[in-house]
C-alpha positions as CSV (number, residue, x, y, z in Angstrom):
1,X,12.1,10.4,-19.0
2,X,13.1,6.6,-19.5
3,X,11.3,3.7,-20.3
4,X,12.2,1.0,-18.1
5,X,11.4,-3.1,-18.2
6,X,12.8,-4.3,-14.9
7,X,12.2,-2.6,-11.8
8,X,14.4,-2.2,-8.8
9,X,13.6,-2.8,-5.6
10,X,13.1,1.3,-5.5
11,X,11.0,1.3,-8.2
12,X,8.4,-1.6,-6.9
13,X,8.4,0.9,-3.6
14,X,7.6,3.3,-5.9
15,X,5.0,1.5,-7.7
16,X,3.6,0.3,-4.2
17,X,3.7,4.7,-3.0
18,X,1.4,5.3,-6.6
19,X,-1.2,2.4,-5.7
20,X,-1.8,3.6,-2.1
21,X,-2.9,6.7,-3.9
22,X,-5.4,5.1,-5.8
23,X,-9.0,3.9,-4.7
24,X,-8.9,0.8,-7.0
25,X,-5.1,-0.5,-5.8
26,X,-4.9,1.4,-2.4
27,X,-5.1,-2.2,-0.2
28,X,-2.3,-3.6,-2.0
29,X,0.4,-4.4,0.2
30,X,4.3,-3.8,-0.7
31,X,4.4,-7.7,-0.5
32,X,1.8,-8.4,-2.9
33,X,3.2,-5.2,-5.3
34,X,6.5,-7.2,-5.1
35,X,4.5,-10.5,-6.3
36,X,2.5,-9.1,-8.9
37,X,5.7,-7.5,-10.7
38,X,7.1,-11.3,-10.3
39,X,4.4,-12.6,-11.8
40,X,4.0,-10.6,-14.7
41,X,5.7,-11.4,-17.7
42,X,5.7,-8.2,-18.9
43,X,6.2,-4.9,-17.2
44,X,7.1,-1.6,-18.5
45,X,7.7,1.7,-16.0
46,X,8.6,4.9,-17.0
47,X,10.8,6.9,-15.0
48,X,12.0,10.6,-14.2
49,X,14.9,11.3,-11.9
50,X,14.9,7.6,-11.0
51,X,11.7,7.7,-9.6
52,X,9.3,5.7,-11.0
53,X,6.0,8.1,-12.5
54,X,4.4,5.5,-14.6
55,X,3.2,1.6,-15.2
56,X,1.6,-1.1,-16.5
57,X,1.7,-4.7,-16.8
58,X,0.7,-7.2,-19.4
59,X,0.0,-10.9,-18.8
60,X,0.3,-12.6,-22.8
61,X,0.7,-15.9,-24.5
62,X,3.1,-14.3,-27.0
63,X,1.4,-15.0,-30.0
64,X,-2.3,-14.0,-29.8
65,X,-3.4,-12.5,-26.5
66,X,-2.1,-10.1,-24.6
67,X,-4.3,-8.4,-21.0
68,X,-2.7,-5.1,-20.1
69,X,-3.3,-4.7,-16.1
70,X,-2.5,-2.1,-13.8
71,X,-1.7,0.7,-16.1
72,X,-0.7,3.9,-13.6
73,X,0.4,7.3,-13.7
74,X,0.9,9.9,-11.1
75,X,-1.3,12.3,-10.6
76,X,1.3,15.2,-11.3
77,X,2.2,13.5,-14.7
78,X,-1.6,13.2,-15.8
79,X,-2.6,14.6,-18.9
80,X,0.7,15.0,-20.5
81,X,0.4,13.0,-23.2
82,X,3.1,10.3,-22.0
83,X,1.7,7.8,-24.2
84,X,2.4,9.9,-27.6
85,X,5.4,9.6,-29.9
């Protein structure tokens, strides 16, 4: 697995295939995936095979506040401790 900080054009289509899976991001469409990334100013995927498996976003001032959004994993990747060192 690789941790990634710009998406390709694959990747945000992957991103868009992991929200339609989910009940909270499902009516997203690959338009507004494509803004979102855009209009983050942080965004970190994690990827296996070149296909993207995991996400979030963060939204920050760079000094005292930062709000992590969107933070997604597939379903197959779940429970595997991703996050751990």
């Amino acid at each position: 697995m690789e941790v990634i900080y710009e998406l390709s054009e694959n990747h945000i289509k992957d991103l868009h295939n992991l929200y339609t899976n989910e009940w909270w991001t499902n009516q997203r469409s690959l338009e507004e995936t494509r803004k979102c990334v855009r209009g983050s100013q942080v965004c970190i995927g994690l990827i296996e095979n070149n296909s993207l498996i995991g996400f979030v976003r963060v939204i920050t001032d760079y000094t005292f506040k930062a709000l992590i959004f969107d933070l997604i994993i597939n379903r197959d990747y779940r429970a595997k401790k991703l996050g751990k060192n």
